[in-house]
Each structure stands twice: as structure tokens, then as C-alpha cells.
C-alpha positions as CSV (number, residue, x, y, z in Angstrom):
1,X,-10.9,29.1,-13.3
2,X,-8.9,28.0,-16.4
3,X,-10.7,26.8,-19.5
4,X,-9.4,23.5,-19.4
5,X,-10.6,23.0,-15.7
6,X,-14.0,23.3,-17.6
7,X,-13.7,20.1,-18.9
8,X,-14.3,16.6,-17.9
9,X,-11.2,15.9,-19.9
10,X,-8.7,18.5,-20.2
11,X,-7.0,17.2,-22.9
12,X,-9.2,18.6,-25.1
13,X,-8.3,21.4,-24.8
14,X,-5.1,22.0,-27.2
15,X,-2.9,25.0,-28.1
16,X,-0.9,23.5,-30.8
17,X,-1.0,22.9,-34.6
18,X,-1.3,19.9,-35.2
19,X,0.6,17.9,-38.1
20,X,1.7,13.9,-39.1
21,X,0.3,13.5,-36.1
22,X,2.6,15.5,-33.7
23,X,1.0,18.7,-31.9
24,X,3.2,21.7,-33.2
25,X,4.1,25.1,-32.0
26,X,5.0,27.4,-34.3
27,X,9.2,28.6,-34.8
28,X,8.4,32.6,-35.8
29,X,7.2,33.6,-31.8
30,X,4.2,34.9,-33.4
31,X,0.8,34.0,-32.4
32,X,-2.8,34.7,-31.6
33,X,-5.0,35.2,-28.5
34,X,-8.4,33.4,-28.8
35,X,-11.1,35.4,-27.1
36,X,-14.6,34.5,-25.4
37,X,-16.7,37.2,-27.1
38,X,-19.1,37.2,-24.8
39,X,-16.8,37.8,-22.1
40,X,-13.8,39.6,-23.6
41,X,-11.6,36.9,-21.6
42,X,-8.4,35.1,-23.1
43,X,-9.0,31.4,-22.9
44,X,-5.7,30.9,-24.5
45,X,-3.3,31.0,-27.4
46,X,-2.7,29.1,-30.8
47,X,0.7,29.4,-32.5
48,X,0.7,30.9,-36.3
49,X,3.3,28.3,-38.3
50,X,5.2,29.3,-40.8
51,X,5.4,28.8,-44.2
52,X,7.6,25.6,-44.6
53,X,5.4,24.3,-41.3
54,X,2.3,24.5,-44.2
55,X,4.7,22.7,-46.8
56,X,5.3,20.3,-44.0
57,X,2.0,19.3,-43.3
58,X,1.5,18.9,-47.1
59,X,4.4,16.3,-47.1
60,X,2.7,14.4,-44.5
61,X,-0.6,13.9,-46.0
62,X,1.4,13.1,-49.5
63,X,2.8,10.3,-47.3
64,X,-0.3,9.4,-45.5
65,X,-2.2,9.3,-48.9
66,X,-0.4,6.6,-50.2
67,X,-1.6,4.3,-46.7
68,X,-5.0,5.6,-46.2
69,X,-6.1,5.4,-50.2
70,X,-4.9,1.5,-49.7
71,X,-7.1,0.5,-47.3
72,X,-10.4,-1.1,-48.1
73,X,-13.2,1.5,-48.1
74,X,-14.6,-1.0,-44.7
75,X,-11.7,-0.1,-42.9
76,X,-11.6,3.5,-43.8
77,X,-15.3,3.3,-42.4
78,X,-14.4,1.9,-39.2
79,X,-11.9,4.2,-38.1
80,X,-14.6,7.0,-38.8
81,X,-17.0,5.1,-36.9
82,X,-14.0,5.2,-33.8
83,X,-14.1,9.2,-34.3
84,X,-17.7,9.3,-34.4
85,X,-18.3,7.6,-31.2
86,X,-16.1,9.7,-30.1
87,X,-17.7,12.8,-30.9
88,X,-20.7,11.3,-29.1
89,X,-18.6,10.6,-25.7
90,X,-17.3,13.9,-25.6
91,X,-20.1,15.8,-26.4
92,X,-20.6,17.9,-23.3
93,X,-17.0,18.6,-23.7
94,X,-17.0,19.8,-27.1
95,X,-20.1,22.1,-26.5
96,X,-18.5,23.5,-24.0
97,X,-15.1,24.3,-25.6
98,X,-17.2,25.8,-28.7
99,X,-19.5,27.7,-26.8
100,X,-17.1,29.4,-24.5
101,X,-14.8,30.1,-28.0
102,X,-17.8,31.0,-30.4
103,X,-20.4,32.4,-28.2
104,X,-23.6,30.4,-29.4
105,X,-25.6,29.1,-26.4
106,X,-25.1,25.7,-24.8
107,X,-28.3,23.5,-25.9
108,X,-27.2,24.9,-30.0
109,X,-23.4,24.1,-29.1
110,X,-25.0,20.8,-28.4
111,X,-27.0,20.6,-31.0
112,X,-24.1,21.4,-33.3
113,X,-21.9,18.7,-31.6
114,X,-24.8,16.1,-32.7
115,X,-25.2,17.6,-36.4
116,X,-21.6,17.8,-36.9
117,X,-21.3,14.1,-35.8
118,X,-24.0,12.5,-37.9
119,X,-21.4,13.7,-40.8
120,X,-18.9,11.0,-39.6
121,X,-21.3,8.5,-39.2
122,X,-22.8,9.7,-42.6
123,X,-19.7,9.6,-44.7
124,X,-17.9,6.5,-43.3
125,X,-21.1,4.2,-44.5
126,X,-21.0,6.3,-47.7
127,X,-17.6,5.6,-48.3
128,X,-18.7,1.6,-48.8
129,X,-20.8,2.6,-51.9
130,X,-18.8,4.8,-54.3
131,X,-19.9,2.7,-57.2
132,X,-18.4,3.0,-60.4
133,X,-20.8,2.0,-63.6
134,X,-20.4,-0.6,-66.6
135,X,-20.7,0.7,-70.0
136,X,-22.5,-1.1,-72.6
137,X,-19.6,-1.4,-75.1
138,X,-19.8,-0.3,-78.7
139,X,-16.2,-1.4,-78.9
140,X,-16.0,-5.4,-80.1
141,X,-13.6,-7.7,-78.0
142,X,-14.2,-4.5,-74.9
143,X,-15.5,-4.1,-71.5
144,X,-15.8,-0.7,-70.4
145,X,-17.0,0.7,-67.3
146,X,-15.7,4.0,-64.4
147,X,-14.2,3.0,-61.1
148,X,-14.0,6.1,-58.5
149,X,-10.7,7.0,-57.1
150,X,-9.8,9.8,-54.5
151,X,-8.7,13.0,-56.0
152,X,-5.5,13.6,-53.5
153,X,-4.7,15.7,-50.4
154,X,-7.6,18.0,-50.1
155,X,-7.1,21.5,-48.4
156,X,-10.1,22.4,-45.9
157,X,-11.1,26.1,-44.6
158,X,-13.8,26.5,-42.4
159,X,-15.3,28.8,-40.6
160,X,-16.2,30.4,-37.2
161,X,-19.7,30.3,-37.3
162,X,-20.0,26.6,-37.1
163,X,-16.7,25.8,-36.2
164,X,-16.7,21.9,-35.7
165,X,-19.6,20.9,-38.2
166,X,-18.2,23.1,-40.8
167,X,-14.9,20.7,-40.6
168,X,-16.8,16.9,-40.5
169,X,-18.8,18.1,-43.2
170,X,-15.9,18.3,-45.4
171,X,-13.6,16.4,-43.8
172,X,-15.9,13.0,-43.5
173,X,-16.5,13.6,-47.0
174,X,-13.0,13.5,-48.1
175,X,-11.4,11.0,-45.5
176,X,-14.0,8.3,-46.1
177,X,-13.0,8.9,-50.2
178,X,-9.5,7.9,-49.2
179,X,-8.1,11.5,-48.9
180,X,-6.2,13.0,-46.6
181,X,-7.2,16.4,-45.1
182,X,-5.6,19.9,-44.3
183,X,-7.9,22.1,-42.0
184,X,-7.6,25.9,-41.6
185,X,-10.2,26.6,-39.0
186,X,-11.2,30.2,-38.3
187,X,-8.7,31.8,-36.0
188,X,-11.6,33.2,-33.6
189,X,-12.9,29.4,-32.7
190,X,-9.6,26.8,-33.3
191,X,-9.9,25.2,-30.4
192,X,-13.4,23.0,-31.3
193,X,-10.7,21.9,-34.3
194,X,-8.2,20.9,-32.9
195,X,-10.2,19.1,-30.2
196,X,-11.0,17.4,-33.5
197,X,-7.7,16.4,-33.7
198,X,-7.1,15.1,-30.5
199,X,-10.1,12.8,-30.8
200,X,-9.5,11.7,-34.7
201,X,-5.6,10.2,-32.7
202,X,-7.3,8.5,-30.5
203,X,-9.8,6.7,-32.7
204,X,-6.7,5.4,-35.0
205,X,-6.5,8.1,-37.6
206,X,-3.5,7.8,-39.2
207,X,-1.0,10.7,-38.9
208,X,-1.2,12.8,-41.8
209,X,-4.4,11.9,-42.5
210,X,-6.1,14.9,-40.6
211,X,-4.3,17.6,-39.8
212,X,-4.9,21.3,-38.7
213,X,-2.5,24.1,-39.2
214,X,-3.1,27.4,-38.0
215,X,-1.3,30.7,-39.0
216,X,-2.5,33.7,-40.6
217,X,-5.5,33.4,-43.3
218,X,-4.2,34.9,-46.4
219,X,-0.4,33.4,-45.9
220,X,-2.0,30.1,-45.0
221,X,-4.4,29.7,-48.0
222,X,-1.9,31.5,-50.4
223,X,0.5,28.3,-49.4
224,X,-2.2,25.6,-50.0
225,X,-3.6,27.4,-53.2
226,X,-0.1,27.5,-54.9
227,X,0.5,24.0,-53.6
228,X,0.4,21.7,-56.7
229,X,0.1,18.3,-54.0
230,X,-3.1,19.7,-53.4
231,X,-5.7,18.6,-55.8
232,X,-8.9,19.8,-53.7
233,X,-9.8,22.8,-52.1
234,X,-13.3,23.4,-50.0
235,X,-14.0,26.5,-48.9
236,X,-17.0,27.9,-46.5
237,X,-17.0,31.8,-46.1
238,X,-17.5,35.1,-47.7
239,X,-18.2,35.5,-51.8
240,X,-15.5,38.0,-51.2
241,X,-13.2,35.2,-50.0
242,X,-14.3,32.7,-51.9
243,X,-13.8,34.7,-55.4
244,X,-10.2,35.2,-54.3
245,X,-9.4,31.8,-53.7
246,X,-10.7,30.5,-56.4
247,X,-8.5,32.4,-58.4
248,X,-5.9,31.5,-56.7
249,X,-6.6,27.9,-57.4
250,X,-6.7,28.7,-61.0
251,X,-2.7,28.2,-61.5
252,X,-2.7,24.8,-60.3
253,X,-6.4,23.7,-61.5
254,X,-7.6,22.4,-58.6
255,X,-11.3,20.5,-57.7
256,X,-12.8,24.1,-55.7
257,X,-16.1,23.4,-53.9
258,X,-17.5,27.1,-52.5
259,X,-20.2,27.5,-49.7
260,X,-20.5,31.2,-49.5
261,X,-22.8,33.8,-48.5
262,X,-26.8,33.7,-48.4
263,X,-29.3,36.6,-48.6
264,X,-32.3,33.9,-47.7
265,X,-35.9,35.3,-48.8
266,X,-38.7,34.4,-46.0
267,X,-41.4,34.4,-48.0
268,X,-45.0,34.5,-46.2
269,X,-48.3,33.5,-48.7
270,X,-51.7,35.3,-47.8
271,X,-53.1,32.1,-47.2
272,X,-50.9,31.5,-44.1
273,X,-52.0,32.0,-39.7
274,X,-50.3,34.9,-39.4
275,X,-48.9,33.8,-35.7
276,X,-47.5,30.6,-37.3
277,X,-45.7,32.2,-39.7
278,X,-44.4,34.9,-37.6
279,X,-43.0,32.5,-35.1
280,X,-41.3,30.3,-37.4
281,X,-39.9,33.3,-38.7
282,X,-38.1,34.4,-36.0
283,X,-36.4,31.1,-36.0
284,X,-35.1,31.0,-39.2
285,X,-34.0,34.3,-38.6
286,X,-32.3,34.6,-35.2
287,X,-30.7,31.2,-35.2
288,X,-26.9,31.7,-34.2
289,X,-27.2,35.1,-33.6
290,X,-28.1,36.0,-37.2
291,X,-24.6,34.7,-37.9
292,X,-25.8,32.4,-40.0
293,X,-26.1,31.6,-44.2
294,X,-29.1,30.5,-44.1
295,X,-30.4,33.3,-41.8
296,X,-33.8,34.5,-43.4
297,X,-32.5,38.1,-44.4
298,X,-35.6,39.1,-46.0
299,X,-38.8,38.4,-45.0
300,X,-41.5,39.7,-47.6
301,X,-45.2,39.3,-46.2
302,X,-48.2,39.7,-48.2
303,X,-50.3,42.7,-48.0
304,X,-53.2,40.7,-46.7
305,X,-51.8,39.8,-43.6
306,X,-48.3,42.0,-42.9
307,X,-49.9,44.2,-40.0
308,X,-51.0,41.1,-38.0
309,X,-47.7,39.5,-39.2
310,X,-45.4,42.2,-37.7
311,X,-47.2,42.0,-34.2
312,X,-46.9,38.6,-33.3
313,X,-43.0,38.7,-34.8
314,X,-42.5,41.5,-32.6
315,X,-44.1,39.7,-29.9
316,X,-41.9,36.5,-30.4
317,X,-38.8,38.4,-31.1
318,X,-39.2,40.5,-27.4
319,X,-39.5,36.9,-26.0
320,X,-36.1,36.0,-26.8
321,X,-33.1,36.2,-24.5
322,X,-29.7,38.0,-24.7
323,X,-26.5,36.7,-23.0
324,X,-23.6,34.8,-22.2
325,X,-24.5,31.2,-24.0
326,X,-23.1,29.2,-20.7
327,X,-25.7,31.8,-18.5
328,X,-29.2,30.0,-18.1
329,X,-32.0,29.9,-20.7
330,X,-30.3,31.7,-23.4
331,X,-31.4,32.5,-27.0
332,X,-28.9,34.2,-28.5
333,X,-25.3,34.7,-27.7
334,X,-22.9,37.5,-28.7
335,X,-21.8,38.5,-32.1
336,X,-18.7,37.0,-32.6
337,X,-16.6,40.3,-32.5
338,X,-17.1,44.0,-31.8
339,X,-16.4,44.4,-35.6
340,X,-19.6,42.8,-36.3
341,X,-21.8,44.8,-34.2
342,X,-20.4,48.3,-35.8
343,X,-21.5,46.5,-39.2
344,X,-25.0,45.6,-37.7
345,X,-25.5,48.9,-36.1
346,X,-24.3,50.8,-39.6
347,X,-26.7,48.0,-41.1
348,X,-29.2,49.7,-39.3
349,X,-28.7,52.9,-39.4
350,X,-29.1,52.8,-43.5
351,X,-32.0,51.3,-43.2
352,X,-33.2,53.8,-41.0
353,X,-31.7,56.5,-42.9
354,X,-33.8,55.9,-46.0
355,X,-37.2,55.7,-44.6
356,X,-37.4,52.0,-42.7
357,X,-39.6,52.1,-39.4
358,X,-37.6,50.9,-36.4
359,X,-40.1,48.5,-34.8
360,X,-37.8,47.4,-31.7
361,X,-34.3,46.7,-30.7
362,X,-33.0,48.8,-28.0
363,X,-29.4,48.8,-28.1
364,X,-28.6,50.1,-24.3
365,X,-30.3,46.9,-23.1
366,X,-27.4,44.7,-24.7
367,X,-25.5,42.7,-22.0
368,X,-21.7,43.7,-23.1
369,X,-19.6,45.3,-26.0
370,X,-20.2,42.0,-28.2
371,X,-24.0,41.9,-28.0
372,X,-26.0,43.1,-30.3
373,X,-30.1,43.3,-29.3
374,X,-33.0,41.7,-32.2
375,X,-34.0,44.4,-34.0
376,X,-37.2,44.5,-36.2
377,X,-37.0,46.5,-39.4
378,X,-40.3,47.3,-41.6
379,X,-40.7,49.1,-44.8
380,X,-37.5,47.7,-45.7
381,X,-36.6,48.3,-49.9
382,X,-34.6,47.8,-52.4
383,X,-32.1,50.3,-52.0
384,X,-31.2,49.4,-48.6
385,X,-28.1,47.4,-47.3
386,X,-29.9,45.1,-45.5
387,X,-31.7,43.6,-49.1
388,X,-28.7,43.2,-50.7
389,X,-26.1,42.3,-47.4
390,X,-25.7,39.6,-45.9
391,X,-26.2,41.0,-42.5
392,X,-24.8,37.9,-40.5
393,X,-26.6,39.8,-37.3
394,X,-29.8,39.5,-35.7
395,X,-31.3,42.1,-37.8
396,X,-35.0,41.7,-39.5
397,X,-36.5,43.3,-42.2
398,X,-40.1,42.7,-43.7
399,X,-41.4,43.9,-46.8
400,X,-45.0,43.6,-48.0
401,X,-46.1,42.2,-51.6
402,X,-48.8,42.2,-53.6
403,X,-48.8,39.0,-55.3
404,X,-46.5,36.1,-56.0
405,X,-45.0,37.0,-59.2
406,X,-43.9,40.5,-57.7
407,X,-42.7,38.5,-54.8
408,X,-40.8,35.8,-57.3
409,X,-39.2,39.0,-58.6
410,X,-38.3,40.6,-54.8
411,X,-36.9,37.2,-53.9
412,X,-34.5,36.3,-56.9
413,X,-33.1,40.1,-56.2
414,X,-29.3,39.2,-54.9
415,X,-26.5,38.1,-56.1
416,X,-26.6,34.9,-53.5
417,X,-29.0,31.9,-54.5
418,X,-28.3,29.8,-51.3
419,X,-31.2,28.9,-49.9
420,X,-35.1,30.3,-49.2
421,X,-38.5,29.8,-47.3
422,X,-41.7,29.4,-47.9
423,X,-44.7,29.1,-45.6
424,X,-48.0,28.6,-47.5
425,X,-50.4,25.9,-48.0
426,X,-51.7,26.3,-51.3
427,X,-50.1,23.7,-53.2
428,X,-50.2,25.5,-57.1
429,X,-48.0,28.7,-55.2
430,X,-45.5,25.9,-53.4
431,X,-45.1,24.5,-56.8
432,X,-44.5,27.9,-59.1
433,X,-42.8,30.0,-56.4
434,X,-40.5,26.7,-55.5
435,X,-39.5,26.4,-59.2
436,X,-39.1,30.0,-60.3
437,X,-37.0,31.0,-56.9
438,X,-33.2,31.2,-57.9
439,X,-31.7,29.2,-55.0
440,X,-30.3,26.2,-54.2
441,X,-32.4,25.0,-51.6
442,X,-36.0,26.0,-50.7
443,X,-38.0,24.8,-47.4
444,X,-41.5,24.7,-47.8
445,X,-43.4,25.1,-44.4
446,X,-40.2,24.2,-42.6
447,X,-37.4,26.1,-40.9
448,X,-35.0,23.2,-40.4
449,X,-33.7,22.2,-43.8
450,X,-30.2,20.3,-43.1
451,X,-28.6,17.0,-42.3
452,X,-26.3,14.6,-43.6
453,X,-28.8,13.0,-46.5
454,X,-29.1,16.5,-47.7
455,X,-27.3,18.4,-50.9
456,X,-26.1,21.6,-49.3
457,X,-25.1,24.1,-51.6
458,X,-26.1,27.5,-53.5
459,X,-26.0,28.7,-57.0
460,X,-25.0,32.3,-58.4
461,X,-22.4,33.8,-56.0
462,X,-23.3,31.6,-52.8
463,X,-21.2,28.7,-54.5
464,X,-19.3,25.9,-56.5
465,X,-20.7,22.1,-55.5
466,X,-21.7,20.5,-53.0
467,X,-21.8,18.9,-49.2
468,X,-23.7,16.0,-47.7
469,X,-25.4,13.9,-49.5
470,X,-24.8,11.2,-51.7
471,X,-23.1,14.1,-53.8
472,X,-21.5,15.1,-51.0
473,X,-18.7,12.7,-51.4
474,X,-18.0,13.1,-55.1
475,X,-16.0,16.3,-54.4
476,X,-13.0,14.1,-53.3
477,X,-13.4,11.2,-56.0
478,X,-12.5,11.4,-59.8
479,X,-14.0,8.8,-61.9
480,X,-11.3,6.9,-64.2
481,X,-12.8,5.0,-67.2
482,X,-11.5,1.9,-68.4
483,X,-11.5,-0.1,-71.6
484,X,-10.5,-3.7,-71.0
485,X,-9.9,-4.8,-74.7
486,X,-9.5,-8.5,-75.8
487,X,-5.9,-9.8,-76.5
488,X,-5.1,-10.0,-79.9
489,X,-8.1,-7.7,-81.3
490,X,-7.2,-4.5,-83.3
491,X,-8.4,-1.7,-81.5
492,X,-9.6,1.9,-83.0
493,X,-10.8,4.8,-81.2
């Protein structure tokens, strides 16, 4: 059975670039398989363009940006409210598509269909109120005051993990700020992208407004990062990544928003039911696999209550299930490639290797080559890979405390300040652990922490800016200020 035959509409399903709103193949022969990982079958190809294919698609959203800045911020809204109830129609389809190319099982494909669609929605009524302010004058004869205006083409590369909210995130953002978009999507998952694509047409996106180009990484963010057109470049990923394109936006000075790694803390007051706790931390920690930023990498447990804490997690985590995502009641899906399970497994074996307790995770039960089975770490330290890595697997380690400001200490210990959990009810620790923890977002008592109304973004090496929001939008907008001076007055700075 071909992939396509999967779908209620086949059509979504495209192997093509797709630029000024013509699907493109690429004019080198060169190109790239896209694998099911939990399967290790070939659902199909994308081309890899070449270089002047990149240019080209900067020359079409140059052109587009001229049209789509020019419409009223209403009309901008109502194309995205086309795209969005598009997304909606063709949800099924899309979770499908993303969960046969990603690997993450069907009810979270869906669930990701329905986050990554409440961007659109989000960002086209946001794009109505990008205010600009009036400014008392201390000129005579003046009026003074900031309009908001789009900063330009912006460039958008996105990852594999969450590979169609990742892009509406961004690209809502921009497109309902008047500019155009250029989408890298992760070469493992470009097919929930370009369904994108085909869906954004039919809902009267311009061409050149969004457009998705495919190729090789490095080439293909070298292009856009030299391209002086482009004035905006977001980027979700690795620090390691991240630090290299943001040099390479230096030369041209472009607006760089970052979402990079995590190293989330999970951190478990004495005052909490053990049971409770344990349970919501195996949620926050094996969501997608582990492949996930805001995966709780380290879950520190007070003395008090760690022995009681690591039974019921173990307990919990033995509950879940292991297998192909499309496959019945499924918790977690495959590691996205087999590359990712030799760096869990070497994950583990360091911990191991320096005095952690292997609690469970049985590695000859895994289901194929891409799977990689929960495993429960304890006695986890400091010089481990697993405190300092982002592991991206589903891989847990606890660590006991004594008391919070030794736990403040264990939890600001990384480089990454993305985001961290708390789970206790004592209302003088929520308040002086929440505002001495280094991170840029902190759930109390609460494992789900995201949506369109929120501020997503880290501080220290998880990031530059950023998305959702009311904030969210000001990554595509400079503000211009104006000073309207009377004729005939002598002005003076």
C-alpha cells in the first residue's frame, strides 16, 4: 500500500519543493529518501535544489512582499483563517502523514495537528492589533508616536521533532505581520511541510508568500544567512546549530530568534503525594519519545520521599507502551533515527559507568532497530552525561536533595535555561524556587505548559526571543517612529 493511498486526499501528499507557488523538483539529480523510522520503509522522496533554486525562492518572496505587506492587516487575517480551517478539515490527514514520517503515535500526531493550528488562528487575529503608541511630545509644533511595520522576507528552519507546529508557530507569526516566509523543514519529516503548502494554495495564499525549499542543511541555511533580502531568521534546533547560524547571520545583521536545547529540572517538594508526583512525572518526561525540549531531563526528589517516589515512577513507566505509533494504544513511538538510539544507549552506559543504579529498561524487549525501551536511572550526578545532555530519548534520571536551596543550586546547573517543573503545594517554596530558577518558563504543579497565548522561549544557551504570544509577533515587526512637525516651525533635535 502506497503512502498516499493512506490518505482521504492524496494530494497531500507532495514530493516537491515548493516556490512562487509552483511545486519544484530540483535540476542537480540529487535527492533524499524519507524514511518511516519505525518501520525502516521508504514512503518517498524530496528533491535537494540547488543553490540559485534558494536565490529563487528569495526573489519570489521579495516580490510577494511588496503585495502581501499592502493589504490591510483584516485581509491578511482572513486568508490565515482560510488555512486554518483548513488545518482543521484535514486533520486526520495530516496526522497521518506526520506520524507515519516522524514516528510519534496517532492521538499526539493529532494533538499536534490541533496545537499547531490554534497558531494560525492565533496570529491572524493578532495581526489586527499591532499597535503602535503616541508620544507625549516635548518637541513644540510635534506629534510623535511608533507605527509597526514588517521586517521583510523572513527565513524559517524547523525541526523534525514537531514538524508542522514548529512551522505555524513561526510562520503565522510572520505572515500575519505582513512577511513573507521561507521554510527549511527537517529533511527526516518534509512531508507534514509541504502538506503545509498545498493547503496554504488552496486557502488563497499568495505565491511567494510561503514557501518551502528543501536541499541539504548547511548549503541551504548558508544561502539564506548570506542572503542580505533576508531581514529575519528563526531557528528551532540544537545550541550547537543555533550558535553557528547566528554567526552566520552576523554579516548581514539580521533579526535571529533561537529556540534551542532544554535540560528541564523536574523538581519534586517533600510536601508532595509521592504517586502524584511520580505520574506526572513520567509525562513530562516521556512525551514524544523523550525527543522533546521540554523533556524533564532531571528529576531531583527530596530525600523525604525519593524511595516511595521511584516505585510508583517505575510502576507508571512499565505501564507504558512501545511501538509503531499507527499500531493500537501506543505511548511512545520510535526514536527518530538509529543514530539516536546509539546516543541514548551510550547515554546510558555513562551513567551506568559511574555508579548510577539501572532501575529498568530492558533493551531486548524493544520492537525494532529504531526503538529505544524507558529506562529509569537513579543516583544520577553531576558528572554524568545525562545532567548536562540533552538526552532527546526516553531516558530518566532522579536525584535526591536535601533542601531547596541545594536543589535551586542542582537545578540552575546547565548551560540551557528553557524551561522547568515544579510540583509542590507550599506556596513560600513555589514563590522562592520559581524566582531563583534560571529558566524561561517554569510550571508549577502542571505538566502542560504551551499554547498560542503563551511566551515560548529560554534564556542562557536555550535561546534569542520569542514565539506565541502577544510577543510572539514582534519578531517580524520593526517599530518606525515619527515626528510630524508643524509647517513653518524651526525644528532642533
Amino acid at each position: 500500500m502506497t503512502l498516499s493511498s493512506k490518505l482521504s486526499d492524496p494530494l497531500l501528499l507532495r514530493q516537491y519543493a515548493y516556490v512562487d507557488g509552483k511545486w519544484t523538483h530540483g535540476e542537480g539529480g540529487r535527492e533524499e529518501a524519507v524514511l518511516n523510522p519505525a518501520t525502516g520503509e521508504t514512503l518517498g522522496h524530496i528533491p535537494w535544489l540547488e543553490p540559485h533554486q534558494i536565490t529563487a525562492a528569495v526573489d519570489a518572496a521579495e516580490v510577494a512582499f511588496r503585495r502581501w505587506r499592502a493589504l490591510r492587516a483584516d485581509e491578511r487575517c482572513e486568508r490565515l483563517l482560510a488555512w486554518y480551517d483548513l488545518l482543521q478539515a484535514h486533520r486526520e490527514d495530516l496526522a497521518i502523514l506526520m506520524t507515519l514520517e516522524q514516528g510519534k503515535p496517532l492521538p499526539d500526531a493529532r494533538g499536534e495537528v490541533e496545537y499547531g493550528a490554534s497558531f494560525v488562528r492565533w496570529f491572524a487575529e493578532e495581526g489586527k492589533r499591532t499597535f503602535g503608541e503616541t508620544i507625549p511630545s516635548h518637541i513644540p509644533n510635534a506629534a510623535l508616536g511608533t507605527i509597526k511595520e514588517p521586517v521583510g522576507i523572513a527565513a524559517l528552519i524547523t525541526p523534525w521533532n514537531f514538524p508542522l507546529a514548529m512551522i505555524t508557530r513561526k510562520a503565522a507569526a510572520a505572515m500575519a505581520a505582513g512577511c513573507p516566509v521561507i521554510v527549511k523543514p527537517a529533511g527526516e519529516t518534509p512531508f507534514s511541510a509541504l502538506a503545509l503548502a498545498e493547503l496554504a494554495e488552496r486557502a488563497g495564499i499568495p505565491a511567494g508568500v510561503f514557501n518551502v525549499v528543501l536541499g541539504e542543511p548547511a548549503e541551504v541555511s548558508k544561502i539564506l544567512c548570506a542572503e542580505d533580502r533576508v531581514k529575519a531568521l528563526s531557528f528551532t534546533g540544537s545550541t550547537r546549530v543555533g550558535r553557528l547560524l547566528l554567526e552566520q547571520c552576523a554579516n548581514t545583521v539580521k533579526r535571529v530568534s533561537l529556540e534551542l536545547g532544554g535540560n528541564a529540572p523536574f523538581i519534586v517538594g517533600p510536601d508532595m503525594n509521592p504517586k502524584e508526583a511520580a505520574f506526572a512525572a513520567v509525562a513530562a518526561k516521556f512525551q514524544t519519545a523523550g525527543q522533546d525540549c521540554l523533556a524533564a531531563d532531571r528529576i531531583l526528589v527530596h530525600e523525604s520521599i525519593h524511595d516511595a517516589f521511584v516505585e510508583h515512577f517505575a510502576e507508571r513507566m512499565a505501564a507504558l507502551t512501545v511501538g509503531n505509533g499507527l499500531e493500537g494504544e501506543i505511548d511512545l513511538g520510535p526514536l527518530i533515527h538509529r543514530q539516536a538510539v546509539e546516543k541514548a544507549a551510550a547515554i546510558v552506559d555513562d551513567a551506568i559507568s559511574k555508579g548510577a543504579t539501572l532501575v529498568a529498561g530492558d533493551q531486548s524487549q524493544a520492537p525494532g532497530e529504531n526503538f529505544f525501551m524507558p529506562v529509569l536511572l537513579t543516583g544520577v550526578t553531576h558528572d554524568m552525561k545525562i545532567w548536562h545532555e540533552e538526552s532527546f530519548a526516553p531516558v530518566a534520571g532522579i536525584t535526591a536533595y536535601a533542601d531547596d536551596d541545594q536543589v535551586i543550586e542542582m537545578a540552575n546547573d546547565t548551560e540551557y535555561g528553557l524551561a522547568a517543573y515544579l510540583y509542590t503545594h507550599d506556596i513560600r517554596r513555589i514563590w522562592k524556587v520559581l524566582r531563583a530558577l534560571e529558566f524561561g518558563m517554569v510550571a508549577v504543579n502542571s505538566v502542560k505548559m504551551t499554547g498560542p497565548p503563551v511566551p515560548f522561549g529560554g534564556v542562557k544557551h536555550s535561546g534569542l526571543g520569542r514565539e506565541g504570544g502577544v510577543t510572539g509577533i514582534d519578531e517580524y515587526l520593526e517599530t518606525k517612529y515619527y515626528c510630524l512637525g508643524a509647517l513653518g516651525s524651526v525644528s532642533g533635535s
